[in-house]
N, C-alpha and C positions, 0 to 999 in steps of 0.2 A: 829364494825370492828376496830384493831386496825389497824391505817396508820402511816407509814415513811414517812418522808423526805430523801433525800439523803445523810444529815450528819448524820443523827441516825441510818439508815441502817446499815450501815458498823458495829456500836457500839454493835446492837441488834444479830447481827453477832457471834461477840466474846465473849458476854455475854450467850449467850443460850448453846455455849461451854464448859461451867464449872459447867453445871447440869452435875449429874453423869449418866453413861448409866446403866440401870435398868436390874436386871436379871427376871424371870417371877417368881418367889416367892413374891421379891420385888413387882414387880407390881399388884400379885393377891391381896397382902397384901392391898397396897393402894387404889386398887379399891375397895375391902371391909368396908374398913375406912369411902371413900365416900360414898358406900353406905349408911352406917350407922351414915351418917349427919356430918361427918371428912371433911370439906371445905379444911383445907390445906393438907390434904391426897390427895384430888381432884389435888388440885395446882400443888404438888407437881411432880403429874404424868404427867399432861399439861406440863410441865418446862423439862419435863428430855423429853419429847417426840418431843418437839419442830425443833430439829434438821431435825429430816425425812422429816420434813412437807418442810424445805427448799430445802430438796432432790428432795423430789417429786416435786415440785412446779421450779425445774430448768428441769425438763422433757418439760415445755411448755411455754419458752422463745420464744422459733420461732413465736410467732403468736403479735406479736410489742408489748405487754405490758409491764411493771416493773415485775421484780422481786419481789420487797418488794411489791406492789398489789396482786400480785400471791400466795406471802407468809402470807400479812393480811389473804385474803381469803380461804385458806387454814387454817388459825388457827381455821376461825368460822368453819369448818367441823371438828377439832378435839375434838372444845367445845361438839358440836353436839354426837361424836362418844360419850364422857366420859358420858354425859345422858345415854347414851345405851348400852353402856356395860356391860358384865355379866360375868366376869372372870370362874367363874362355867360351864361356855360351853367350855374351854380347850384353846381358843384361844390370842396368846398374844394379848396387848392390840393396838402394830403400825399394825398387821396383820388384825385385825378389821377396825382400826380408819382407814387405809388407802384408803377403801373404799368412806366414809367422806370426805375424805382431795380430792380427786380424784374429786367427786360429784360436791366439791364445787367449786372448781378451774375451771373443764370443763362449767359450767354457768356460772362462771366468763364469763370464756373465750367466750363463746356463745353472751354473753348479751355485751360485748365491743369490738370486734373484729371489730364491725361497729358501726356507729351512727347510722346509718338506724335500726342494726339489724338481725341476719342471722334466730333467730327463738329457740324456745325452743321444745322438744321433743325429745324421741329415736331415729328417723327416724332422724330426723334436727340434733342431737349429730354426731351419725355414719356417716353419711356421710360427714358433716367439720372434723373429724379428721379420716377418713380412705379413705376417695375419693382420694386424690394425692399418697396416697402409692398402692391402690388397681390400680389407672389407670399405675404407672408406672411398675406395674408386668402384667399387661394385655399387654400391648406393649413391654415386656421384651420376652412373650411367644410368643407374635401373630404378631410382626413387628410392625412396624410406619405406617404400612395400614390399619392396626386393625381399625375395628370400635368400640371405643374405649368405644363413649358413650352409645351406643345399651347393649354391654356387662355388663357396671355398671350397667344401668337400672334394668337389669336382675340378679345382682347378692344383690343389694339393695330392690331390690321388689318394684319398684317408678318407674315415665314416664319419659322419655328420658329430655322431656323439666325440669324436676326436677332438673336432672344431670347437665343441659349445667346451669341454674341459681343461682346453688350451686359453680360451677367452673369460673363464673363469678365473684362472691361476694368472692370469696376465692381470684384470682390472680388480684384484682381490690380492692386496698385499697382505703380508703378513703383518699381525698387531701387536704386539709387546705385551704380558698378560702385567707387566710390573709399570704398564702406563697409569698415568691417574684416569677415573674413571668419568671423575666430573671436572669442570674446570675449576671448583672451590675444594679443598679439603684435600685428604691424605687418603682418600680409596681409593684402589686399584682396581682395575678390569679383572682381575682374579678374585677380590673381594665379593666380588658379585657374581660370581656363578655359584648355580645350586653345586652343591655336594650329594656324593653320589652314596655316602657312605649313609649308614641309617642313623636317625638322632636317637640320642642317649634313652628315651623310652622307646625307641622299637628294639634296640641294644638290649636291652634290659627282659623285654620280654620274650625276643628270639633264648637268653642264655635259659631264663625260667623253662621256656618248652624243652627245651635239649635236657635240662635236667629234668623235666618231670615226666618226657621219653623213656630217657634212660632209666629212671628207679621203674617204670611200668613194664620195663624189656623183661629187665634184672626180676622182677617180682613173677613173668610170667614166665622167665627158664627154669625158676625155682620149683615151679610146679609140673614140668617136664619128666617123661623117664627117662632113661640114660640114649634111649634109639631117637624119640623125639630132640633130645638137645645135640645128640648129631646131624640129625637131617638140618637144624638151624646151622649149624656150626658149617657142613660142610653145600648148603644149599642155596641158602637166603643170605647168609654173611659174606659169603666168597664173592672175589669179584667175579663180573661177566665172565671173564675168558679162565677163569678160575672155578668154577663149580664143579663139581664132582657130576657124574652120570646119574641117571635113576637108576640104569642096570648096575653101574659100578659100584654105588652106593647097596643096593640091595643084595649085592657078591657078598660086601664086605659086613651086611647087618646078617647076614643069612636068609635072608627073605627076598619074595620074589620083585619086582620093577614096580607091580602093579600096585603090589603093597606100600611100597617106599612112597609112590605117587599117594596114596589115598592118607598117611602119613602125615604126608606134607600138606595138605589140603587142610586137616584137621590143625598144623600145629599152624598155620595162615589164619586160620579162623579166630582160634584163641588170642593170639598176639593182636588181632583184629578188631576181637571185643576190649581187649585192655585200653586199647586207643582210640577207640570210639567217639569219645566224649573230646577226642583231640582235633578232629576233622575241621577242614572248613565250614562245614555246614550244620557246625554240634552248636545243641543249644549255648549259650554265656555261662559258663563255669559262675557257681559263689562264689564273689571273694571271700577272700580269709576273714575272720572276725578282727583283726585291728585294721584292716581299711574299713571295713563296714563303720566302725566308732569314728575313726573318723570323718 
C-alpha cells in the first residue's frame, strides 16, 4: 500500500491532477494494451483514474481516519479492479473499479475504526454503515418513543442485543490511555485508574501468611508416620487429575481403602488444627513484641 505523510499528501494532490481524464475509447484502448502484456498502458489508466478514488474515498471521512489512509487504501482496490477488467463487457472502466475502490475502503474502515475491532462480514458491514441513518428515519416516522432497536433488529434480520452492541461500538470511540486526563497538568487517563495489583501492605502480609503456612505445613509433616506423609504426599498435594486412588494407595501401603480413607481423615484434621488460628474467621493474632512498643 502506498502511504502519505502530511507533507506529501497535499503534493500527490496536485500531481494526480494533470493525468488527463479519459474518454472510453481511450480507456477500452488501454485496457486492451494491458491485457496484452502493455504495463504502461496498465499505468497509464491507474494515473488518469486516480482522481475518483480520492472522490470516493472523501465519502468516508466521518469515521476519524486520514484521508490519504482512505485514499492509499482505495488505490489497492483500483490495482485489484485493473486485474479484472474486461472492457468487452461495455462498462467504463471507474463504473467497475468503483466497486474495488468501495470494497476496499469500507474494510479499511471496518478493521480501524477500533483497536478492539467492529468485525468483518455483510451482516457486520451493513449494519456500521447503515444503522445511524436507518434509526434516525425510524424515529423520523415513528417519534422518539419508537422502539427504535426492536425495529432495526427486524429490518437487519439480527437480535436486538446485535443492534444495542453495534451502537455501542459505533458512538463509543476509543480513548488514548496516554491522553492527558485533565486540561491542566501532566496526568494521563492511565494515571488514574485504580490498580489491580495489591498495595505494598497487602503485599506484605499475603508473603507473611505463605510463610507462616508453610513453617505450620513443614512442622505438622514432621510429626507424621512414614504412611501418613504419603497419604499427604500422594493425596492432598497432587494435583486434581493426579491423585492416587484410595484402593491404589491402600495396594501400595498394604492396607485396606477403608483404612487409607480413615487415614486421611485424621492427617486433614491435624493439618487443620495447625491452621486454625489462620482462617478467616480466627480471632486477631498478637502482634510480635516490637510492633506492640511501638
Amino acid at each position: 500500500m502506498i502511504t502519505f505523510s502530511n507533507a506529501t499528501f497535499h503534493n500527490y494532490l496536485a500531481a494526480i491532477e494533470r493525468y488527463p481524464v479519459l474518454d472510453r475509447a481511450r480507456e477500452n484502448e488501454l485496457a486492451r494494451r494491458y491485457r496484452a502484456g502493455d504495463k504502461a498502458a496498465g499505468d497509464l489508466l491507474i494515473s488518469a483514474s486516480l482522481r475518483y478514488v480520492v472522490k470516493i474515498a472523501h465519502g468516508y471521512r466521518g469515521y476519524g481516519l486520514k484521508l490519504a489512509d482512505l485514499v492509499s487504501e482505495g488505490n489497492l482496490g483500483l490495482l485489484k479492479a485493473l486485474s479484472r477488467y474486461e472492457p468487452e463487457r461495455g462498462l467504463r472502466f471507474m463504473t467497475y473499479a468503483s466497486y474495488w475502490v468501495r470494497a476496499q475502503i469500507l474494510t479499511f474502515v471496518l478493521k480501524h475504526y477500533s483497536l478492539v475491532g467492529i468485525g468483518t462480514g455483510p451482516l457486520q458491514s451493513k449494519l456500521f454503515f447503515r444503522l445511524q441513518r436507518e434509526k434516525a428515519r425510524i424515529l423520523a416516522e415513528h417519534g422518539q418513543d419508537a422502539d427504535a432497536t426492536r425495529i432495526l433488529a427486524e429490518r437487519f434480520g439480527c437480535s436486538e442485543e446485535r443492534i444495542r452492541r453495534m451502537e455501542q461500538r459505533i458512538d463509543h470511540k476509543d480513548a488514548s490511555l496516554d491522553a492527558c486526563a485533565y486540561r491542566e497538568g501532566a496526568t494521563t487517563v492511565l494515571d488514574t485508574l485504580a490498580s489491580d495489583e495489591p498495595d505494598a501492605e497487602e503485599e506484605v502480609g499475603r508473603r507473611e501468611r505463605i510463610a507462616v503456612v508453610r513453617e505450620r505445613i513443614a512442622r505438622a509433616m514432621a510429626r507424621l508416620d512414614e504412611r501418613e506423609r504419603e497419604i499427604v504426599r500422594q493425596r492432598l498435594l497432587a494435583e486434581e487429575g493426579a491423585r492416587t486412588t484410595l484402593s491404589d494407595l491402600g495396594r501400595s501401603l498394604g492396607i485396606s481403602r477403608e483404612r487409607v480413607r480413615q487415614l486421611e481423615h485424621r492427617v486433614k484434621a491435624k493439618l487443620r488444627r495447625q491452621l486454625a488460628d489462620l482462617g478467616p474467621d480466627a480471632p486477631p493474632r498478637p502482634l510480635p513484641i516490637y510492633a506492640q512498643a511501638a
